[in-house]
SEGUPA-336567 format. One line per 8 residues: number of its first residue (from 1); their letters; for each residue x, y, z of C-alpha. Coordinates in nm, 2 decimals. Example, Ala and Ser with C-alpha at 12.3 -4.5 7.8 and 13.67 -1.06 7.14 Angstrom:
BEGIN
1> AS> 1.23:-0.45:0.78 | 1.37:-0.11:0.71 .
This chain:
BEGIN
1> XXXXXXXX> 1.28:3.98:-0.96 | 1.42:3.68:-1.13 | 1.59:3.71:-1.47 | 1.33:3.74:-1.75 | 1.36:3.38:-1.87 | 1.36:3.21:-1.60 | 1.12:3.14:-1.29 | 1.36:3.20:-1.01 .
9> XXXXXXXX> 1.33:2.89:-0.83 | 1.55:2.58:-0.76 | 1.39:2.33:-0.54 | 1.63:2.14:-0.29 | 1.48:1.78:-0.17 | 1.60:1.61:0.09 | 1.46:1.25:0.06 | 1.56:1.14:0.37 .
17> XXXXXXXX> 1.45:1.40:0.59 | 1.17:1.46:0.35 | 1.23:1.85:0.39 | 1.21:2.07:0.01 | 1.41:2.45:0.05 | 1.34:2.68:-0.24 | 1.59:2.93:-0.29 | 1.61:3.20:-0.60 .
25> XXXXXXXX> 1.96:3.18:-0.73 | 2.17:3.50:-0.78 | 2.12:3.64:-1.12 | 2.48:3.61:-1.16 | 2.47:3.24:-1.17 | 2.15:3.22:-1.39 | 2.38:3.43:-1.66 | 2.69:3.24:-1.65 .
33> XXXXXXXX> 2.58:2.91:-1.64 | 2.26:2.98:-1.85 | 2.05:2.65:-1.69 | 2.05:2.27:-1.83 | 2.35:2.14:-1.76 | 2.53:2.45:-1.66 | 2.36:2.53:-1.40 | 2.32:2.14:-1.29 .
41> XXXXXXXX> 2.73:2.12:-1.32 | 2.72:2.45:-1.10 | 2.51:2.28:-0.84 | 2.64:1.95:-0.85 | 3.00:2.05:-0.84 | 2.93:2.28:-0.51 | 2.70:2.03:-0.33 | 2.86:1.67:-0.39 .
49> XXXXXXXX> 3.12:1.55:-0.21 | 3.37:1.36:-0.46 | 3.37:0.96:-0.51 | 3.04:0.91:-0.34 | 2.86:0.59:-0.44 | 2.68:0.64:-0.80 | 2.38:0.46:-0.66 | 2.41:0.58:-0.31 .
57> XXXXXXXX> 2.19:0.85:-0.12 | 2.51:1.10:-0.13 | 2.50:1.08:-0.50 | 2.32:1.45:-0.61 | 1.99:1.36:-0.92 | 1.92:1.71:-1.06 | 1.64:1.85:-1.33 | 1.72:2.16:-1.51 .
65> XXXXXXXX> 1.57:2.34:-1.80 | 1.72:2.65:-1.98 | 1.71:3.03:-2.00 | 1.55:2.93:-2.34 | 1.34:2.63:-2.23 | 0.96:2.75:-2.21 | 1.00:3.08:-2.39 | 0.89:3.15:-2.76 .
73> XXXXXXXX> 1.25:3.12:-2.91 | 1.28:2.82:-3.17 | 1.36:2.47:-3.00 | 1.32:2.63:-2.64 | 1.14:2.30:-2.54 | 1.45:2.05:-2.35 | 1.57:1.99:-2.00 | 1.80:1.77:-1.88 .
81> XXXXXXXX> 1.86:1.52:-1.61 | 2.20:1.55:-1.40 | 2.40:1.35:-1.17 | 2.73:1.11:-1.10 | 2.68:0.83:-1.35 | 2.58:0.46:-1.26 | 2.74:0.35:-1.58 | 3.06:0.56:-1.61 .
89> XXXXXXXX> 3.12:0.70:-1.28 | 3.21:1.03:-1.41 | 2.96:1.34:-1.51 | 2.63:1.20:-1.63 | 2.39:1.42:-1.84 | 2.05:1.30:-2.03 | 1.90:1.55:-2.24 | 1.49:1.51:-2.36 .
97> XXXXXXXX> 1.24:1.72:-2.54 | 0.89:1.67:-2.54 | 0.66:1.90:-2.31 | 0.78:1.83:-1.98 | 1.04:2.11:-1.98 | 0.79:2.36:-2.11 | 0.54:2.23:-1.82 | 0.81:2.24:-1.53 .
105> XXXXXXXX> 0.87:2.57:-1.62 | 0.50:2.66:-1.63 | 0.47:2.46:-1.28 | 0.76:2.77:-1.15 | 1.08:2.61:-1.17 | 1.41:2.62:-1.33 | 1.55:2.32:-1.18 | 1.49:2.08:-0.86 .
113> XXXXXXXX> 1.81:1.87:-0.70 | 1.74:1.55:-0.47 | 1.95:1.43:-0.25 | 1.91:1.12:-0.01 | 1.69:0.81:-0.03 | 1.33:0.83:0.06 | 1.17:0.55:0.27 | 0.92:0.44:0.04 .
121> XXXXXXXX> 0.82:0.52:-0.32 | 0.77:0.87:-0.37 | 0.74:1.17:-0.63 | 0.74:1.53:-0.68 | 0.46:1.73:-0.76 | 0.53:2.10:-0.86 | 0.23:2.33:-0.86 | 0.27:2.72:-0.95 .
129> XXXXXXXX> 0.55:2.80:-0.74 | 0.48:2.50:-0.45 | 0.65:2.18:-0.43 | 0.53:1.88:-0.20 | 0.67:1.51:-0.20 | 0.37:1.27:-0.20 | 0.34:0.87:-0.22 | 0.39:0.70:-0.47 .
137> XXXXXXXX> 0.34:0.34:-0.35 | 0.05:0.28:-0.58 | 0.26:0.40:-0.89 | 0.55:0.15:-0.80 | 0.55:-0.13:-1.01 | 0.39:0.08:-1.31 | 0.50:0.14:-1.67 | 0.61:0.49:-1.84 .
145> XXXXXXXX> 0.31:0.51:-2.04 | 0.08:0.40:-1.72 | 0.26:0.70:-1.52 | 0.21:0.95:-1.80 | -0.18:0.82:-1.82 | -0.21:0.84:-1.46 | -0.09:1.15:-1.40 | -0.30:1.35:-1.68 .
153> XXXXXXXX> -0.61:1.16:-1.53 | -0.55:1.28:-1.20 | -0.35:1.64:-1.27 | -0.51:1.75:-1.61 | -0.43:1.71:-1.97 | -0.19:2.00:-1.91 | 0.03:1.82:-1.69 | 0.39:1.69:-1.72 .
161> XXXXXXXX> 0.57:1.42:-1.56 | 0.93:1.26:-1.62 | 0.89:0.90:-1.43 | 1.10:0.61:-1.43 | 0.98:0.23:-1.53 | 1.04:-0.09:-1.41 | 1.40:-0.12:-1.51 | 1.51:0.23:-1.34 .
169> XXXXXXXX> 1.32:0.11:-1.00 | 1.52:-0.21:-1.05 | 1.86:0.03:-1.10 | 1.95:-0.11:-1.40 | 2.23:0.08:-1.55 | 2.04:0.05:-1.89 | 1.76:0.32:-1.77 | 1.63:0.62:-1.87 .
177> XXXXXXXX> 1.39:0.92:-1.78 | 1.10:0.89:-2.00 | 0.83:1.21:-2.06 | 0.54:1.21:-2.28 | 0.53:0.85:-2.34 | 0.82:0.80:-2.47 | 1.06:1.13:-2.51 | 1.36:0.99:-2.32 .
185> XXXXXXXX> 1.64:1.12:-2.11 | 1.80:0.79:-2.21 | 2.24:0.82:-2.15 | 2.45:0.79:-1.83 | 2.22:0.53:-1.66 | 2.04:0.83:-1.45 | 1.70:0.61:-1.47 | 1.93:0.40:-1.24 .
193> XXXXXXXX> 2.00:0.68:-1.03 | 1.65:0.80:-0.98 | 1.52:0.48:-0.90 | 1.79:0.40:-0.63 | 1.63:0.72:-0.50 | 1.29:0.57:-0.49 | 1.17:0.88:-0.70 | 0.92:0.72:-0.94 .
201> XXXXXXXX> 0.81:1.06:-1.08 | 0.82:1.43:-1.12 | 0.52:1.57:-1.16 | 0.41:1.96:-1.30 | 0.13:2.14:-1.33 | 0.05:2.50:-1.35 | 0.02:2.83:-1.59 | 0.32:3.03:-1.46 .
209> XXXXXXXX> 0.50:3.19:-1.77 | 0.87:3.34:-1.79 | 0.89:3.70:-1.82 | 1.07:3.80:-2.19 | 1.28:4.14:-2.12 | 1.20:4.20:-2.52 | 0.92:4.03:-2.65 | 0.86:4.26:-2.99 .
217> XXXXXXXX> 1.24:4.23:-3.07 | 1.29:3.84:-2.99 | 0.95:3.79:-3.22 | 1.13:3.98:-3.51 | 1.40:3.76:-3.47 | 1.22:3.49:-3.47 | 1.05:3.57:-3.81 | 1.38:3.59:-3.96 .
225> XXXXXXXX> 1.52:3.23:-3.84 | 1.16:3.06:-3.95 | 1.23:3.20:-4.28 | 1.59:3.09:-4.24 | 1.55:2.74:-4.13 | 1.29:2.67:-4.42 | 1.56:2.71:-4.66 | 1.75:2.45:-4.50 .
233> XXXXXXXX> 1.80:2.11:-4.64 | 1.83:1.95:-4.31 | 1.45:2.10:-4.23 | 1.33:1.96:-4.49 | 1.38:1.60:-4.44 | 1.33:1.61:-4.03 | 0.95:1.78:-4.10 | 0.89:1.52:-4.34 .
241> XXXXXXXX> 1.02:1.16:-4.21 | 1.26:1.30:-3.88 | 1.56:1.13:-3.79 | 1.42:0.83:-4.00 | 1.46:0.98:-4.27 | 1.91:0.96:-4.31 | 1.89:0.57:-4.17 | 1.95:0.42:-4.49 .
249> XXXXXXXX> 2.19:0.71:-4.63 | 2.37:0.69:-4.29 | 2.37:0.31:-4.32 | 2.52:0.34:-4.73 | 2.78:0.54:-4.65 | 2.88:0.41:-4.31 | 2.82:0.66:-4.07 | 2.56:0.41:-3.93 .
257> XXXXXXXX> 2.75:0.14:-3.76 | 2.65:-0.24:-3.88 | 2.71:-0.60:-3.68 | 2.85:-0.47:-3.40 | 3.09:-0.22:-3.58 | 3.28:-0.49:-3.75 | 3.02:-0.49:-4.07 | 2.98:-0.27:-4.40 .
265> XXXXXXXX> 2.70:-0.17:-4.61 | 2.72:-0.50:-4.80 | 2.62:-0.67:-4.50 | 2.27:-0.47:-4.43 | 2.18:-0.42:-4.81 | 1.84:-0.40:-4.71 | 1.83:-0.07:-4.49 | 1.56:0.10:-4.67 .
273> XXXXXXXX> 1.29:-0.16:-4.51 | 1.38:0.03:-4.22 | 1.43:0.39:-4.33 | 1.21:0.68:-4.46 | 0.90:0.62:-4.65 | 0.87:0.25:-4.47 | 0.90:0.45:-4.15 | 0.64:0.66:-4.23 .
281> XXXXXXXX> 0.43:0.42:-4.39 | 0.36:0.31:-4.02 | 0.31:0.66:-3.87 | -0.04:0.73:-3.73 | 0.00:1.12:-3.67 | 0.29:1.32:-3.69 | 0.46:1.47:-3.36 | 0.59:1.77:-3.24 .
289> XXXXXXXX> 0.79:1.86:-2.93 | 0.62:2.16:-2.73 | 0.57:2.46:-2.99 | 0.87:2.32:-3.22 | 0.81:2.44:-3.63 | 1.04:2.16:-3.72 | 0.85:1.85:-3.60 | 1.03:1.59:-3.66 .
297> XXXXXXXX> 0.87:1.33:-3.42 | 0.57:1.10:-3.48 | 0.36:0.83:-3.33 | 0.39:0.45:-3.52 | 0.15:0.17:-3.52 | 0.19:-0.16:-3.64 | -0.17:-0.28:-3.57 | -0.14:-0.66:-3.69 .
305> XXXXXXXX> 0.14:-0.96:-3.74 | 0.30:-1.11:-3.39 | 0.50:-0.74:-3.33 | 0.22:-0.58:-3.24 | 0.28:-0.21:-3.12 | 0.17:0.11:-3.10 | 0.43:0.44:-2.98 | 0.65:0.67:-3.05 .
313> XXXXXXXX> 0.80:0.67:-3.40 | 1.16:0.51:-3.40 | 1.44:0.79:-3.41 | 1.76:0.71:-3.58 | 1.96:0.61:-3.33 | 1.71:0.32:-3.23 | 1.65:0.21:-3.61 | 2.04:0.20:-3.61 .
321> XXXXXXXX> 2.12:-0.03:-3.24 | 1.81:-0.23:-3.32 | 1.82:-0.25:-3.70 | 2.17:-0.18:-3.83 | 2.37:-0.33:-3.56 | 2.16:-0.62:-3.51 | 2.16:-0.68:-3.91 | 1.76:-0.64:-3.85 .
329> XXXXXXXX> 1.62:-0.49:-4.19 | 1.22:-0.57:-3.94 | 1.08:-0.24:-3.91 | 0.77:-0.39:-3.69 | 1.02:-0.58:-3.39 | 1.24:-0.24:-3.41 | 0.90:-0.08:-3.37 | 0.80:-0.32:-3.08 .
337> XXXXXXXX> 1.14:-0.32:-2.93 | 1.13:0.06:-2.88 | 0.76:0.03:-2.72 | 0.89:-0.21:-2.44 | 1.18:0.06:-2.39 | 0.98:0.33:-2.36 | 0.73:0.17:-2.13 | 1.00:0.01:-1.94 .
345> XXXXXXXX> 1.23:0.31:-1.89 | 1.49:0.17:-2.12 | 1.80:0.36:-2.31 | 1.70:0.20:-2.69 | 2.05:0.31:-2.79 | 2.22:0.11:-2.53 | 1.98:-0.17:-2.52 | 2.02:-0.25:-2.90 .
353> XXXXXXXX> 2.42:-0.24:-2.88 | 2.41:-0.45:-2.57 | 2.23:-0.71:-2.75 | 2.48:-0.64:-3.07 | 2.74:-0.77:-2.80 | 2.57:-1.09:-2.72 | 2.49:-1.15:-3.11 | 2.82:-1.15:-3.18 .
361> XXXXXXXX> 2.91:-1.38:-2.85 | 2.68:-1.61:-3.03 | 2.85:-1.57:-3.36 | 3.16:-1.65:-3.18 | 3.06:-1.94:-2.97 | 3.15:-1.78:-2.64 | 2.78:-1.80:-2.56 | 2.55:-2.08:-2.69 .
369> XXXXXXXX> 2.14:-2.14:-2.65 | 2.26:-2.32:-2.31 | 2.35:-1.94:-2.17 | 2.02:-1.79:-2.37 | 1.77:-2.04:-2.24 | 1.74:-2.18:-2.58 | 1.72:-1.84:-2.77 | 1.90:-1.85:-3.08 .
377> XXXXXXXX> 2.11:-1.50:-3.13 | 2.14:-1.52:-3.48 | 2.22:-1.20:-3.67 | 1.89:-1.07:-3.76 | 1.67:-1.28:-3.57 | 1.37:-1.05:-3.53 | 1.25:-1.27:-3.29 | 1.50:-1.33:-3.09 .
385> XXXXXXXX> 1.59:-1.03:-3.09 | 1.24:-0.87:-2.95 | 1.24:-1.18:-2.68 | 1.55:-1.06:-2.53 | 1.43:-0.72:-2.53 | 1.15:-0.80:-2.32 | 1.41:-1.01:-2.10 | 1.66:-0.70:-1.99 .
393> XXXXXXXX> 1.32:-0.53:-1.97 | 1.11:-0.79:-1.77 | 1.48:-0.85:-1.59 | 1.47:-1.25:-1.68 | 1.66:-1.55:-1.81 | 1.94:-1.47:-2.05 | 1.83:-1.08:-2.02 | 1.96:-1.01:-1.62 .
401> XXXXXXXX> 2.31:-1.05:-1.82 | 2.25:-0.82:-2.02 | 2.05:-0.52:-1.79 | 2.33:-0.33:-1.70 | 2.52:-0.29:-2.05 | 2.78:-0.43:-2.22 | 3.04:-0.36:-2.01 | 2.90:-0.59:-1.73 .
409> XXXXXXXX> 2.77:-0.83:-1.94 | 3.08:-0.85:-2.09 | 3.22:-0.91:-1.71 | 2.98:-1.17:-1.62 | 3.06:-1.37:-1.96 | 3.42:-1.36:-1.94 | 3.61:-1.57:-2.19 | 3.76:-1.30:-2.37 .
417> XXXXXXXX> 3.41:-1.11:-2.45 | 3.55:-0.81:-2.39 | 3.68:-0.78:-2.70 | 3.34:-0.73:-2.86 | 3.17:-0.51:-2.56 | 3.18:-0.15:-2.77 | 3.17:0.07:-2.48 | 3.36:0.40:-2.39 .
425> XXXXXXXX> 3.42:0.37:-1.99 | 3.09:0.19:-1.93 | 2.87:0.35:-2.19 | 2.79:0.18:-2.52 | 2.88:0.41:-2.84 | 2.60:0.58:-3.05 | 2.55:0.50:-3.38 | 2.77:0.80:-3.57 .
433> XXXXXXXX> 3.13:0.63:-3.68 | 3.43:0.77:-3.68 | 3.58:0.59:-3.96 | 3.35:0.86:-4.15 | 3.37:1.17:-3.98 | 3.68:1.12:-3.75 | 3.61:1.46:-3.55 | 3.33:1.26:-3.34 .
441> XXXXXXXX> 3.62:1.00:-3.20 | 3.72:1.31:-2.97 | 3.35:1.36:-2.85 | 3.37:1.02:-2.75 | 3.67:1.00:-2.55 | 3.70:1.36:-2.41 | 3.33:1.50:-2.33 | 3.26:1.48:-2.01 .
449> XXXXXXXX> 3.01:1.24:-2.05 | 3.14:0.96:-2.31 | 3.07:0.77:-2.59 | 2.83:1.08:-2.65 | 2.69:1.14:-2.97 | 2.49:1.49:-2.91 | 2.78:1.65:-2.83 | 2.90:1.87:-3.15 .
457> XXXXXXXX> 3.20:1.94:-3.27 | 3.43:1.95:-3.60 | 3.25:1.61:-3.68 | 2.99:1.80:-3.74 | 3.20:2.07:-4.02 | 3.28:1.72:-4.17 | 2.89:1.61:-4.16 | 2.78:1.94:-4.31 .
465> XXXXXXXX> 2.54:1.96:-3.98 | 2.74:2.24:-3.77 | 2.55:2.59:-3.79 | 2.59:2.77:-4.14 | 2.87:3.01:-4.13 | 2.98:2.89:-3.75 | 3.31:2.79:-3.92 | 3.41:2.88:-4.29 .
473> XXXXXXXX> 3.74:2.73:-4.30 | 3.78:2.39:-4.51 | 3.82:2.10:-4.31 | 3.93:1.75:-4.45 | 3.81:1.44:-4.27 | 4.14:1.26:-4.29 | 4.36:1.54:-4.19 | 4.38:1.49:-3.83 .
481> XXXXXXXX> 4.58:1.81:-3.74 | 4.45:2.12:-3.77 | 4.09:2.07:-3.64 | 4.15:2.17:-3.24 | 4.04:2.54:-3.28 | 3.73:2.37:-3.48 | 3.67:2.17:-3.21 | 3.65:2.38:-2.96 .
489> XXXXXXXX> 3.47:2.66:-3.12 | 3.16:2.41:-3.20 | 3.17:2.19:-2.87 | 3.18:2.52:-2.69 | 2.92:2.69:-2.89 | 2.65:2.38:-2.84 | 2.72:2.37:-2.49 | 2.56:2.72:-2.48 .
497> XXXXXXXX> 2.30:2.61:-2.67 | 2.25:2.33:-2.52 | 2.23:2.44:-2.13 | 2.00:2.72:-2.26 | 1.73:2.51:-2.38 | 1.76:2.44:-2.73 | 1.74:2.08:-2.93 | 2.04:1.99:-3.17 .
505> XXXXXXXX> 1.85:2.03:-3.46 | 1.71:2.38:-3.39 | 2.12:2.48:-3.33 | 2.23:2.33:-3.68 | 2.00:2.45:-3.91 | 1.96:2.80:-3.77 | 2.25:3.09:-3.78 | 2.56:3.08:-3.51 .
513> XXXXXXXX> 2.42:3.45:-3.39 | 2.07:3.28:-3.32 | 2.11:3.15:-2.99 | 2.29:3.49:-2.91 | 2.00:3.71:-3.02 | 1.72:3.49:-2.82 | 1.95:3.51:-2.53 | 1.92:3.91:-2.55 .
521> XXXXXXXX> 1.62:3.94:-2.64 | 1.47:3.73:-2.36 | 1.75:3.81:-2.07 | 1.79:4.14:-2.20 | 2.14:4.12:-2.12 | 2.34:4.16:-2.43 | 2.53:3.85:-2.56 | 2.77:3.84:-2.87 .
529> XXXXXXXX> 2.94:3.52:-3.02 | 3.23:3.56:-2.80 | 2.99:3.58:-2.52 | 2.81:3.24:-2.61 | 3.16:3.05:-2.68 | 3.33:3.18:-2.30 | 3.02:3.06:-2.15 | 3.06:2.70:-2.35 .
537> XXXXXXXX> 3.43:2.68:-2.26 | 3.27:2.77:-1.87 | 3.02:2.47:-1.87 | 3.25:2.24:-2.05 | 3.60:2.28:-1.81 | 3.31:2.27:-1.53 | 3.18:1.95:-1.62 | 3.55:1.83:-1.70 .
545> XXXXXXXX> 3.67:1.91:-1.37 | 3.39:1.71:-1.19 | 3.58:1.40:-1.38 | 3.92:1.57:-1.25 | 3.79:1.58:-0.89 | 3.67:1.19:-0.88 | 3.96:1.11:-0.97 | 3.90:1.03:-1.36 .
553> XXXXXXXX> 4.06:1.18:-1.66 | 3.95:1.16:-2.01 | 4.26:1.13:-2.15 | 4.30:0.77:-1.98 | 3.98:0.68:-2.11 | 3.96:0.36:-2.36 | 3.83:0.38:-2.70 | 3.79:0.06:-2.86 .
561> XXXXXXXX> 4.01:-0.03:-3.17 | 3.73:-0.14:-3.35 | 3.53:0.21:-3.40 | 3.87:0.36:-3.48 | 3.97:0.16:-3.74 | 4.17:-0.07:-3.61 | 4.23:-0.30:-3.73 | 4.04:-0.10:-4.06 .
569> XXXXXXXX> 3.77:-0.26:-4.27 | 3.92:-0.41:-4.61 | 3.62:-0.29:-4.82 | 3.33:-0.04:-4.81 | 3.31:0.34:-4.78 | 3.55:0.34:-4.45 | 3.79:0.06:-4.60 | 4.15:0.15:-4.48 .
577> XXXXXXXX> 4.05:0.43:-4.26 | 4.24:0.44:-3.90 | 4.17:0.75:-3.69 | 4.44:0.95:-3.52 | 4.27:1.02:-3.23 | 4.59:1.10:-3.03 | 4.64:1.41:-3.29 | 4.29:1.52:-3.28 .
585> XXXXXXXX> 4.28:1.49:-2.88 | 4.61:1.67:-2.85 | 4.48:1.96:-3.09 | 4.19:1.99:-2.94 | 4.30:2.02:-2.56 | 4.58:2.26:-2.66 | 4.29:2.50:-2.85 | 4.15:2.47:-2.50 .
593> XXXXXXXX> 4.42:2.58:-2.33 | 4.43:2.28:-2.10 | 4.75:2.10:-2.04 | 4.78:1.87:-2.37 | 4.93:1.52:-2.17 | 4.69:1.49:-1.90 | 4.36:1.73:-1.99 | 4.36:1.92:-1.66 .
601> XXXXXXXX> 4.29:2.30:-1.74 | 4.57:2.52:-1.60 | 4.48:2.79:-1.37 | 4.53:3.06:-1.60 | 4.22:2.87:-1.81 | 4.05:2.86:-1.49 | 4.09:3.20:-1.43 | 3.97:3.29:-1.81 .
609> XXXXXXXX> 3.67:3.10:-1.79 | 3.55:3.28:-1.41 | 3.61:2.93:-1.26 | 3.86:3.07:-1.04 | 3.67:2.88:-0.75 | 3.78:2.56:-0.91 | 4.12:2.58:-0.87 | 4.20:2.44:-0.53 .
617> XXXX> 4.05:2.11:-0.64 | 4.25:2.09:-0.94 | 4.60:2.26:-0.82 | 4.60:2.25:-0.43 .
């Protein structure tokens, strides 16, 4: 019997030999790696070699949801996409919501790794318990929203699939995984990875349920955090406008980055076209991922005008690359912009700072309308700005430049572009700044997956967003020393959370001891706080030493002067700042216990954390 929680089943394709094993993993393994990302890093770490090719048929693509993911607890609704990544060549994770976790559990499984290339286009259909590769010549060439149409019109409104559009078939680093029309599985270029795959689509359907080892007691709980989480300021505003609803504050104080981070506030005075009310003024119906109370998702219109569009509401991040960044106070091109991602397969984050990149190329005169095919990259050009979207999407003109991210555009450009190509190791950085809340500057560099912005931490004690009562100690943004053990405790907490199922939002606003009472109540295996944080510290050295073994160590990795304050901005909210990122990295790996020069846990950290396996890798 599998543990209650989780279906029992992890399918293994082999594309090339088109062959699918399911196996049941050992219990064991389902409790100490708790799914998601966990259990991918457990998979991935034993079946890859190391330094295969990121786009090659070697190179592992897994799908994982967690112990939570399809059960009644709060936010149980993500699953995550897995694999060596295209764009930084070291762990790659994309996390999504939506209902296509939910639906592959429902269809029987917990996860399903590919390895190999298939012949021809292909994808997955799981069916209560049965998997069966099928052709998917016909869906080649299609768009998200297309797949997602298709597939409910052949399999049932109830079905699921996670597909890849035209710029992951193309392996552009800039793809994503899209569900649900346009819930995306957007970082670490993995849309790349499934396309060089040939894998247009996973597909579930079925009625299968996970077992819950205490129903009556996880519903009482449950009770309890609704009442909780209603009380929470940070509910209120994501049920009423979602993420939308901080863009302007986030762009006032400067924890929105503007023009390429080298703006301030003064420069984008007119973020409220873009934020809140205006965002909601073009919402159609609100949306919810599957069976989530908070609801902070909706679906946008713009139904005249030349932007034209009609999709998923805009979440913070994208308002911030295309609007912020871009010094684009438009709220109808952002809104068309993110349509032609999501029906594309496009990461909107990445896409919006790449273009940030070339904007300020423009400024600069490195590039000139020659390069763009006549477009004019002016800051804030609306049009321009949706034109090259389509190009990197429609891989075109000025846009094939720009398709793999700033880091290779930057390449192909040359003449000292670098410079202004804001990128951490190949990946472009989110839209939280350090300058503000300096804790996220170690995120960045040392998660195993950079430039990373849904990966928590003691930024998030400086935001006011980390779980009430996680940490009570006072921490003060500019004091760089003394955050490590703050550090660690809330990374290592949300990588719990996290593998198990749960969205970001549903771990700040409810109590630390939440994700540890769902855990028992549905495993019925009793897990404290102490519990939760060793199993964090387990998936995070795991993922970690996947960057050891190719060869790759965080601590080498470059973050650009720029988003650290250097040289620091003269005026606004950040004026002055400079981070000390060496302290807070130092801090933080000696809380760890990992050696504090080079990041490489010690065996004796190994050992703690039951990764004792590990250790030849690392130490001979």
């Amino acid at each position: 019997m599998a543990v209650p929680g989780t279906m029992g089943r992890v399918a293994f394709v082999d594309l090339d030999r088109e062959e699918i094993r399911i196996e049941q993993p050992p219990d064991e393994v389902y409790l100490a790696y708790l799914g998601g990302y966990g259990l991918g890093a457990y998979f991935l770490y034993r079946l890859q070699k190391p330094k295969v090719d990121p786009l090659g048929p070697e190179n592992h693509l897994g799908f994982f949801t967690g112990l939570l993911t399809g059960t009644p607890a709060i936010t149980g609704n993500r699953y995550v996409v897995v694999g060596k990544s295209p764009k930084t060549q070291t762990w790659g994770d994309a996390n999504s919501g939506g209902t296509f976790g939910p639906r592959m559990k429902a269809a029987g499984f917990d996860g399903v790794i590919f390895r190999g290339q298939a012949k021809r286009p292909v994808y997955l259909l799981l069916e209560n318990g049965s998997a069966r590769l099928l052709p998917a010549d016909d869906w080649w060439g299609k768009d998200c929203v297309e797949i997602d149409e298709i597939v409910r019109e052949q399999y049932g409104a109830e079905a699921g699939s996670a597909c890849i559009g035209l710029a992951g078939e193309r392996q552009q680093l800039l793809a994503a995984v899209i569900n649900d029309k346009g819930r995306a599985a957007g970082r670490s270029g993995l849309g790349a990875l499934m396309g060089s795959k040939r894998l247009k689509a996973l597909v579930a359907v079925g009625d299968m349920t996970p077992s819950l080892a205490d129903r009556d007691g996880l519903e009482k709980s449950l009770e309890e955090f609704r009442r909780f989480l209603r009380n929470q300021d940070l509910y209120k505003v994501l049920h009423e406008y979602g993420t939308a609803g901080i863009t302007a504050g986030a762009v006032a104080t400067q924890d929105c980055p503007i023009k390429n981070w080298a703006g301030r506030p003064d420069d984008f005075p007119t973020a409220k076209n873009i934020s809140d009310d205006a965002v909601i003024a073009i919402q159609r119906r609100k949306y919810a991922c599957w069976r989530c109370p908070i609801g902070c998702g909706g679906e946008t219109e713009i139904s005249d005008g030349p932007f034209k569009s009609r999709t998923h509401k805009p979440e913070y991040e994208t308002l911030g690359s295309f609007g912020a960044m871009l010094l684009n106070d438009n709220l109808a091109s952002i809104n068309l912009c993110n349509e032609i991602c999501n029906r594309y397969g496009l990461d909107t984050i990445s896409t919006g700072c790449t273009i940030a990149f070339a904007m300020e190329c423009f400024e600069r005169g490195i590039i000139t309308e020659a390069d763009t095919d006549g477009l004019k990259l002016t800051w804030g050009n609306a049009e321009a700005i949706v034109e090259l979207t389509r190009q990197i999407a429609e891989y075109r003109g000025f846009g094939k430049v720009l398709a793999d991210g700033a880091k290779r555009a930057a390449e192909r450009i040359g003449k000292g572009s670098e410079e202004y190509a804001m990128h951490i190791a190949g990946e472009e950085v989110p839209m939280h700044d350090p300058r503000l809340n300096p804790g996220i500057a170690t995120s960045y560099k040392m998660d195993a997956t950079p430039a990373r912005h849904t990966q928590m931490s003691a930024w998030t004690i400086e935001a006011e967003f980390a779980p009430p009562g996680l940490w009570t100690e006072k921490i003060e943004r500019y004091k760089y020393s003394g955050k490590g053990k703050a550090h660690a405790v809330v990374s290592n907490h949300f990588h719990a959370a996290s593998a198990a199922g749960m969205c970001l939002f549903g771990w700040s606003v409810l109590p630390p001891t939440a994700i540890c009472d769902c855990l028992t109540h549905v495993t019925g295996k009793t897990f404290t706080l102490e519990d939760v944080l060793t199993l964090g510290a387990r998936i995070a050295t795991l993922r970690i030493a996947f960057n050891l073994r190719e060869g790759i160590r965080n601590v080498d990795l470059k973050v650009p002067g720029r988003i650290l304050g250097n040289p620091p901005l003269p005026s606004g909210p950040v004026a002055g700042v400079t981070v000390d990122l060496d302290t807070q990295v130092r801090e933080y790996l000696e809380a760890m216990g990992w050696d504090p020069l080079t990041g490489i846990p010690p065996r004796a950290a190994l050992e703690r954390v039951g990764l004792e396996w590990v250790i030849p890798d690392l130490h001979g």
